[in-house]
C-alpha positions in Angstrom: 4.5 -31.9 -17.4 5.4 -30.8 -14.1 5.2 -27.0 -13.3 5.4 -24.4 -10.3 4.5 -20.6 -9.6 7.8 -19.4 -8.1 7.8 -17.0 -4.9 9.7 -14.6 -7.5 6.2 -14.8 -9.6 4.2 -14.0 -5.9 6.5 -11.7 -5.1 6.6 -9.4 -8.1 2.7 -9.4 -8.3 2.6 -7.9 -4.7 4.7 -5.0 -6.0 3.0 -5.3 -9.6 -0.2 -4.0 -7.1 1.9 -1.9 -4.9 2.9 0.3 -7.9 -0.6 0.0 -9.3 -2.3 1.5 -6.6 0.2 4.3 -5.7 0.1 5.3 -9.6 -1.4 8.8 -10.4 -3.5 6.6 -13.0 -5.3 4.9 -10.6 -7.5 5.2 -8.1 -8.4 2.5 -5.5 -11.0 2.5 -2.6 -11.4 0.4 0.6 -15.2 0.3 0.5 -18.3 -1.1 2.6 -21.4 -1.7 2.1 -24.5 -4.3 2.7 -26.7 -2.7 5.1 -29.4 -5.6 5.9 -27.7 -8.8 5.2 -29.8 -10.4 7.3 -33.1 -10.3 5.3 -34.2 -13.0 3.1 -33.0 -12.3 -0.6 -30.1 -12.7 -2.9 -26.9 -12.6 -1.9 -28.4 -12.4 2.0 -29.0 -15.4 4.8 -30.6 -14.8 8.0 -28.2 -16.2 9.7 -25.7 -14.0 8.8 -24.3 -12.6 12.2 -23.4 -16.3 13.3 -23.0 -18.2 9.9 -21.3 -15.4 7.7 -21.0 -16.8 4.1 -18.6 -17.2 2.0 -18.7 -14.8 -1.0 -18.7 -16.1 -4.5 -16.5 -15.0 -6.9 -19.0 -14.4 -10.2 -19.5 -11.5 -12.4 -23.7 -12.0 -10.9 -22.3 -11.2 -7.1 -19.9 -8.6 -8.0 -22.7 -7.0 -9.7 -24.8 -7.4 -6.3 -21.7 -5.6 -4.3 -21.3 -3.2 -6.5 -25.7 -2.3 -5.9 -24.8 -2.5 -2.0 -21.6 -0.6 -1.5 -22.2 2.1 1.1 -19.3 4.3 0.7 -15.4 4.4 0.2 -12.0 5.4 1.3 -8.9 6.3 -1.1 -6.0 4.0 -0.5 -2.6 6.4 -1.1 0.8 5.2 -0.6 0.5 6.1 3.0 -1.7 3.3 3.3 -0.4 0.2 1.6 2.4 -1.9 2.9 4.4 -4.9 1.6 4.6 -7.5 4.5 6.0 -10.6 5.6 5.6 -13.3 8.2 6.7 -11.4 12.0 9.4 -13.0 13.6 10.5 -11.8 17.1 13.7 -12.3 18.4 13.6 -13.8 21.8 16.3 -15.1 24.0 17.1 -18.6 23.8 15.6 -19.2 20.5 17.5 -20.7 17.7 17.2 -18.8 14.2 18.0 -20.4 11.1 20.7 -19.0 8.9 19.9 -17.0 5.6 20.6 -19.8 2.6 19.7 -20.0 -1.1 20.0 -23.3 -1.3 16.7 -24.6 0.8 14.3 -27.0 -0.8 12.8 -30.3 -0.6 15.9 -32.3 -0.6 17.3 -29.9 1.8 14.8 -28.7 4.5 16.1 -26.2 6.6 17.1 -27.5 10.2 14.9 -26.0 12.5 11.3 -25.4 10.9 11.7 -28.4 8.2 11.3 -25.6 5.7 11.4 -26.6 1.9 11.3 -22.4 0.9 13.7 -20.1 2.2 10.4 -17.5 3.0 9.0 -20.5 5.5 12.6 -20.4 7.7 13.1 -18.4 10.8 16.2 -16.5 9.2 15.6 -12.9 10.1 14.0 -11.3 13.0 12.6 -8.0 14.4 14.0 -6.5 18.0 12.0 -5.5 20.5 12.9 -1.8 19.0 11.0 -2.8 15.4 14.7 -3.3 14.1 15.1 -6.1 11.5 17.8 -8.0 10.9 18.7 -11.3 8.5 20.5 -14.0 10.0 23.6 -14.5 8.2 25.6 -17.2 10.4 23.9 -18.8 13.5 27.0 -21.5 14.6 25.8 -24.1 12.2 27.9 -26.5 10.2 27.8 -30.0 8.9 28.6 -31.1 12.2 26.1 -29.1 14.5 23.4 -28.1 11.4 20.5 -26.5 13.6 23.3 -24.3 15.2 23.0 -22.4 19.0 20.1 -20.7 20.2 20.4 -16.6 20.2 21.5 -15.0 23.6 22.2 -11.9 22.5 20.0 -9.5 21.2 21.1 -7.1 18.2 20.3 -3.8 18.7 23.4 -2.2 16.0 22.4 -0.2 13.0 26.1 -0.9 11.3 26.0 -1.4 7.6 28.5 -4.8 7.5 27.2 -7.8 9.8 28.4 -8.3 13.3 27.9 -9.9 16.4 25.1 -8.4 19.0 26.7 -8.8 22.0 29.5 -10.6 24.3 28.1 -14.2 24.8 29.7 -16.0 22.3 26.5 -17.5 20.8 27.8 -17.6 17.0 25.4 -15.3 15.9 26.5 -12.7 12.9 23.3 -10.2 11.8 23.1 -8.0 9.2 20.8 -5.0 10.2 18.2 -4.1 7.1 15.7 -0.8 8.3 13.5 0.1 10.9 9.8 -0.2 11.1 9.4 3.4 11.0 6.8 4.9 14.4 3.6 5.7 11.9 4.0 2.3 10.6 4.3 1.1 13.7 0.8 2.6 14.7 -1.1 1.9 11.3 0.3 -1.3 10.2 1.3 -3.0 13.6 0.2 -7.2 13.9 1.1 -9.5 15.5 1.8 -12.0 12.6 2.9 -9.1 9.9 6.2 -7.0 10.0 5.3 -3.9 7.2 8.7 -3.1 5.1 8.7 0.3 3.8 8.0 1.3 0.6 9.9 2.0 -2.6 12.6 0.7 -0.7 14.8 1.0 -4.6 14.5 4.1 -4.9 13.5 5.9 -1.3 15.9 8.6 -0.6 15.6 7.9 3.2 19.4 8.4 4.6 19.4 5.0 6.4 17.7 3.0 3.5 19.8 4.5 1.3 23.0 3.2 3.0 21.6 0.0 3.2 20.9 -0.6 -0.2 23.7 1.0 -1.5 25.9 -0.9 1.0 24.7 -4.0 -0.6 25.0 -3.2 -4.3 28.3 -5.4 -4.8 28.9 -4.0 -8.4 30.2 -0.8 -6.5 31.9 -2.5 -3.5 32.2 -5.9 -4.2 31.3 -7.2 -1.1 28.4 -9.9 -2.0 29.4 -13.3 -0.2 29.0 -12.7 3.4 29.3 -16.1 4.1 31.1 -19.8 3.4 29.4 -22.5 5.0 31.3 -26.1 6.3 29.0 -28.8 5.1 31.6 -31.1 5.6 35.2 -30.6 7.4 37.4 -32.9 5.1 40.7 -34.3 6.5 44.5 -34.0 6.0 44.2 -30.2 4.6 47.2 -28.3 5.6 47.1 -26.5 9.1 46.9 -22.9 9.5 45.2 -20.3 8.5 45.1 -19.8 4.4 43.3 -17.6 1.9 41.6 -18.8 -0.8 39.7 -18.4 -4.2 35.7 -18.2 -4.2 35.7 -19.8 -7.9 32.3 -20.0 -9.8 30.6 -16.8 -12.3 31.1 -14.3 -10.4 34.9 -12.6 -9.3 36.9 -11.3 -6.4 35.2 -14.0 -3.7 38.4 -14.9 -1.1 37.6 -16.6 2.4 40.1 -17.0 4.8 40.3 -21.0 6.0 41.1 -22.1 9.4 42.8 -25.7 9.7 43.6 -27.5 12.9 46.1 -30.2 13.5 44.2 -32.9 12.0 44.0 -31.6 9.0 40.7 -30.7 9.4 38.6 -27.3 8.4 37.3 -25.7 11.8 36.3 -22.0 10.3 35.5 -19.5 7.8 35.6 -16.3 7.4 35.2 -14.2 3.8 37.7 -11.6 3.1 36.4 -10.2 0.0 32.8 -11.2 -0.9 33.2 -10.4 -4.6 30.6 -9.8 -7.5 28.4 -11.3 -10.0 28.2 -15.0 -8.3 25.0 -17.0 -8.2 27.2 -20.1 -7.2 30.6 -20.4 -5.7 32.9 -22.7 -4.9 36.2 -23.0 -2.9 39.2 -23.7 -4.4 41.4 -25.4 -1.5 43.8 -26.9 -4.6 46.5 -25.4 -3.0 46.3 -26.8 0.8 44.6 -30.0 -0.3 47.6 -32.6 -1.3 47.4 -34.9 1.2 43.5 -34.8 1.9 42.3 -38.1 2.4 38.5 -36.7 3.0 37.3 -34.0 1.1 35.9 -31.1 2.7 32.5 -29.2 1.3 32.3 -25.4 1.7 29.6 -23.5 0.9 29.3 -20.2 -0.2 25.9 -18.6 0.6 24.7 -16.3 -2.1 22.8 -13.2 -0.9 19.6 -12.3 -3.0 19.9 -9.9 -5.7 23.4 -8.2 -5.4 24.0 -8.5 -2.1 22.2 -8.2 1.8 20.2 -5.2 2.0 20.3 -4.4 -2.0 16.8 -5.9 -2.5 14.5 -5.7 0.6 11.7 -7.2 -1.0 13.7 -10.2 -2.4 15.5 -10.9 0.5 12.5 -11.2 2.9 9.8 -12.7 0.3 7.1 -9.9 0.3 4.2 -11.1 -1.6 1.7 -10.1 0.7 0.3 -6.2 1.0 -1.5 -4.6 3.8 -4.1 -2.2 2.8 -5.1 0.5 5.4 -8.6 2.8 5.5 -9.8 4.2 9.0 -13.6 5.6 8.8 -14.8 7.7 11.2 -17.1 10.8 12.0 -15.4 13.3 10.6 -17.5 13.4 7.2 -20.9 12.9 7.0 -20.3 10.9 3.9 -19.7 8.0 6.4 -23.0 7.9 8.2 -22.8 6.9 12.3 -25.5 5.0 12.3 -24.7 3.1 9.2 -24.2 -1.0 9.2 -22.2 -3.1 7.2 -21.5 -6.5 6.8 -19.2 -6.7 3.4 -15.6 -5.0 3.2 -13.5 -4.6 -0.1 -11.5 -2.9 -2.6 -12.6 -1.3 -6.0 -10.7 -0.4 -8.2 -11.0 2.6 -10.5 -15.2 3.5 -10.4 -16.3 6.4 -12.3 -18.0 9.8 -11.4 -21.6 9.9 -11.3 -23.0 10.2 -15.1 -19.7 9.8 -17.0 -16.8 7.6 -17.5 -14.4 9.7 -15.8 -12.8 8.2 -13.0 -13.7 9.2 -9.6 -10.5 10.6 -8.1 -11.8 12.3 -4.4 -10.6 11.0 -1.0 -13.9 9.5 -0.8 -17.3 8.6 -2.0 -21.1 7.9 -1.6 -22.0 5.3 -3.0 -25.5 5.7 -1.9 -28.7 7.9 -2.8 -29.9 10.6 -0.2 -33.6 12.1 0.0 -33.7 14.9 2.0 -37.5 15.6 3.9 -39.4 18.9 4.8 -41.3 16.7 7.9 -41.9 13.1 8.6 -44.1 11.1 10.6 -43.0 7.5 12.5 -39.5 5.7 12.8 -37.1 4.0 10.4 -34.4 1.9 10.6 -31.6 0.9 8.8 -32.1 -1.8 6.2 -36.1 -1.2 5.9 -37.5 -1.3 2.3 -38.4 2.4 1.3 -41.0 3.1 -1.6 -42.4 6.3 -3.5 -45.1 6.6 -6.1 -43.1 8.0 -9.7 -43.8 8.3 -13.3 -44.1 4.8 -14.7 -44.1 2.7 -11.4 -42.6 3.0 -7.9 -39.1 3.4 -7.3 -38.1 0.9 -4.4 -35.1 0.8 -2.2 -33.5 -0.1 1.0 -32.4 2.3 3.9 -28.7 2.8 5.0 -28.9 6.0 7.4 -31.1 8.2 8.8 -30.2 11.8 10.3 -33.3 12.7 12.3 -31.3 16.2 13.0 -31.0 16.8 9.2 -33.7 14.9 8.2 -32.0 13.1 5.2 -32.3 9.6 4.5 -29.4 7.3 2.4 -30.5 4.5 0.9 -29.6 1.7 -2.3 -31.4 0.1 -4.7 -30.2 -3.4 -5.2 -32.1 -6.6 -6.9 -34.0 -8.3 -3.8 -36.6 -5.5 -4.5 -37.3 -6.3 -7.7 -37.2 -10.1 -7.8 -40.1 -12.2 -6.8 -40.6 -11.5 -3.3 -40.8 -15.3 -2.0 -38.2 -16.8 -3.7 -35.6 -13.6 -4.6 -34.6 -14.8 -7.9 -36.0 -14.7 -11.6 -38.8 -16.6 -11.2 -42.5 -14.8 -12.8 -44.4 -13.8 -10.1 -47.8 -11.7 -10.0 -47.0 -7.8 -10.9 -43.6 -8.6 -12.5 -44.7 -5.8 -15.3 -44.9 -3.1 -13.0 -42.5 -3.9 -9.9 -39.7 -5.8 -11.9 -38.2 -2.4 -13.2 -35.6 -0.5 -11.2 -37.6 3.0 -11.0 -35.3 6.8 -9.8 -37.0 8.4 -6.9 -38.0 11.3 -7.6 -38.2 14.9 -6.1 -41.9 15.0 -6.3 -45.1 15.4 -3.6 -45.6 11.9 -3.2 -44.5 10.7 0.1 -41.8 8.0 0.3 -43.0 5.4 3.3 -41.9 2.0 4.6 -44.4 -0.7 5.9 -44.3 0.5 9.3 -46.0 3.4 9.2 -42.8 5.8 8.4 -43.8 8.4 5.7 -41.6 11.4 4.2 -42.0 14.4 2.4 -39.6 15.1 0.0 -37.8 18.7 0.7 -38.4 19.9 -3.3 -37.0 23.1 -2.8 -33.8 22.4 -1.2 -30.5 22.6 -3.1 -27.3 22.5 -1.7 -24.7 20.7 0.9 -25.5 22.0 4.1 -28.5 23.0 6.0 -29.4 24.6 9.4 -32.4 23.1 10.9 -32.5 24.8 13.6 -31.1 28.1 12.5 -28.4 28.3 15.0 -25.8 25.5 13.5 -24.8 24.2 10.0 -24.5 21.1 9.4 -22.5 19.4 6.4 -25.2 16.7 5.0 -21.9 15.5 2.9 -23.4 14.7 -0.4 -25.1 17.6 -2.9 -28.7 17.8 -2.5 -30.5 18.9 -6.2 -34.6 19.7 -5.2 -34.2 17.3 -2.3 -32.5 14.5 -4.2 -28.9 13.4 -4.3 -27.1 10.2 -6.2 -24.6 8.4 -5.5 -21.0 10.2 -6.2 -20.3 6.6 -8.2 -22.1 5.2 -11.0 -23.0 1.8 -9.7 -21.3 -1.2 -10.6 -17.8 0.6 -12.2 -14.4 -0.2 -11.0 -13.3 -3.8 -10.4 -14.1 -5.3 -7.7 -10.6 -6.9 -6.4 -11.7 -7.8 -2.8 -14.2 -8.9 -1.0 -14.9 -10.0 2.6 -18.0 -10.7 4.4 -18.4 -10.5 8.1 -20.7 -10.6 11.1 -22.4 -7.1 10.5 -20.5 -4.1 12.6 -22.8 -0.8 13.4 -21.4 2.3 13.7 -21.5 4.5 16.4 -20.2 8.2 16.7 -17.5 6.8 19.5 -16.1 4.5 17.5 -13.6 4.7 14.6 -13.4 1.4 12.0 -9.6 1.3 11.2 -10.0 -1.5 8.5 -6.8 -3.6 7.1 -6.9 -6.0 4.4 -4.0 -8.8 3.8 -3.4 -10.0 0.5 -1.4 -12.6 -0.1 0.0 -13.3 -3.8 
């Protein structure tokens, strides 16, 4: 049985996860994480930086992201964007013409498209104006049509012409890339379309749409292509019926001499159709070749009515920038995996976590320490039952508090990183709490911390002359992570060549998903 996902399907998932994330319900989070990926252990390869693996889509690795995720960033509906493919207009180029009727058996001219959403029919100006092609000189006879010489710059609501050179272009104008858009969601491949574009009450979007909702103005059919010219029609100009399911279609057709059909242009586009065609019955008596007009049906009601639709937009851009202004988001942090979570909880209950950010990590704040650490060295510190075990993510030296996360590679056996029994399995194959206690916590090299018992709060001043935000609460010189590990649904992931932070750079991450 032969079956297809239709771009319709694609198309109404992207919003499907447009709406979910900008819903009040919800609450979504461009994270990082994976501090030392390239140690030996699970879920790690030491040749990470130049041979970046693939992640593997598992409930086991999720599990491992959701031990390693560093900290997160709220998406709001300032910072997810439909998209679709970015065509520029350039002079000389020839654009295809917007049809509904592209598929396999009839590829579109220039690009050999079998899916409208694969053909150059729409462009964006060198002013981030976009505009669908609605006519581009093309017929049965000349079927790629002229290249573009003019370029439209017009914000009218009906399609026109751009200029004076006689190219055979007609554009219908659709929005504007707005100038924050521009600067957040700006590629080179991706034009972003503005959101909620049924029921924005921007002026200009609202004219748009509203200009192409046919049922009020009965203007749907912009278009009525010659496929073929026919013969022996009577001369002149005559205006016909757009037959079919919907009403009110009329073109007016142009006949020379011969008897043959030279142009078309629609005087009322009508309602309701999703096929049309012309009925020439009354200037066809003595046709001894039959001509074959086609009217082009817009998407939805008409041009403009349904952004989305009309321009395919199953892909969404997803925008988080991380910089220095928190000290949530350590400076001297590294990561190597990027995603998106959706919905974790607040530390200790099933609440969801609803801030404009999170920890994700643990934080020990120290009275005095002795020796250097780094990021991604294994921590340890003597506690009730065992040791507790984990890995560092930042170090203040000014503050003198240290982030870390406890994941599986310290736990498993320690020469092969999975399940397999090794030697002191009963005492180091439990996940053990640091704890706000006298014993030091110390790495390998020679690093050793005392932990700060009698500090409480989110700021200190070490040196009594500034305070400084440590930007996680502190209880006896312990915090945890502002997540409980693990929650939310992990709906992205990427791994990459490991980036460190600085405090001169900012991270403005974007993530493309396609539907």
């Amino acid at each position: 049985m032969a079956a297809i996902v239709t771009d319709q399907f694609r198309i109404l998932n992207a919003g499907n996860f447009v709406d979910s994330v900008t819903s009040s319900a919800n609450s979504y989070y461009v994270f990082v994480g994976l501090s030392n990926p390239s140690i030996v252990g699970f879920g790690r390869t030491t040749d990470w930086d130049t041979n970046t693996p693939s992640p593997t889509d598992s409930i086991d690795y999720t599990n491992f992201i959701g031990d390693n995720i560093s900290f997160g960033k709220k998406v709001s509906s300032a910072n997810v964007r439909r998209l679709v493919r970015r065509v520029d207009w350039t002079s000389g180029t020839k654009y295809e013409m917007y049809r509904h009727d592209y598929n396999l058996k009839n590829l579109s001219p220039t690009t050999k498209s079998a899916r409208l959403y694969d053909a150059n029919y729409y462009v964006m100006n060198s002013e981030f104006k976009v505009y669908t092609v609605i006519d581009n000189g093309s017929s049965g006879i000349s079927t790629t049509g002229n290249a573009s010489l003019d370029e439209p710059t017009f914000t009218d609501l009906e399609p026109s012409k751009a200029g004076v050179s006689g190219d055979g272009y007609i554009w219908k104008y659709l929005f504007t890339v707005s100038p924050s858009d521009i600067i957040k969601f700006d590629s080179t491949e991706y034009i972003s379309l503005p959101n909620n574009w049924s029921t924005s009450t921007d002026a200009q979007i609202v004219a748009v749409r509203n200009n192409g909702d046919s049922d009020t103005n009965e203007n749907q059919i912009k278009k009525v292509y010659i496929d073929q010219q026919g013969l022996g029609y009577s001369q002149g100009s005559h205006e016909v019926n757009i037959l079919g399911d919907g009403t009110g279609g009329k073109v007016i057709v142009d006949v020379d001499v011969n008897g043959k059909i030279t142009n078309t242009v629609v005087s009322s586009g009508g309602k309701n159709y999703s096929y049309g065609i012309v009925d020439l019955g009354s200037i066809n008596s003595n046709s001894s070749a039959k001509a074959k007009l086609i009217p082009i049906i817009p998407p939805s009601k008409g041009h403009g009515h349904d952004l989305y639709k009309e321009l395919g937009a199953d892909k969404v851009l997803v925008y988080a920038r991380f910089d220095d202004s928190t000290r949530d988001f350590p400076t001297d942090v590294t990561f190597a995996q990027i995603g998106i979570v959706k919905n974790p909880t607040s530390i200790g209950s099933t609440t969801i976590f609803t801030e404009n950010q999170f920890s994700s990590l643990g934080a020990l704040k120290f009275t005095s320490v002795t020796g250097t650490v780094s990021v991604g060295d294994k921590i340890s510190q003597s506690v009730t039952g065992g040791k507790a075990v984990g890995f560092v993510a930042s170090f203040d030296n000014e503050t003198k508090v240290l982030k870390y996360f406890q994941d599986r590679n310290a736990f498993f056996n320690q020469t092969t990183f999975d399940q397999t029994d090794y030697v002191g399995v009963s005492t180091n194959g439990n996940l053990y709490a640091f704890a706000s206690n006298t014993n030091a916590v110390t790495t390998t090299g020679g690093f050793s911390g005392s932990i700060d018992t009698g500090f409480t709060g989110i700021t200190t001043n070490p040196t009594g002359t500034k305070l400084i935000s440590i930007g996680t609460q502190i209880t006896n010189g312990i915090a945890n992570p502002e997540i409980n590990k693990r929650s939310g649904d992990v709906v992205y992931i990427d791994n990459r060549p490991a980036i460190s932070r600085n405090s001169r750079q900012k991270e403005d991450v974007k993530i493309i998903l396609e539907f």
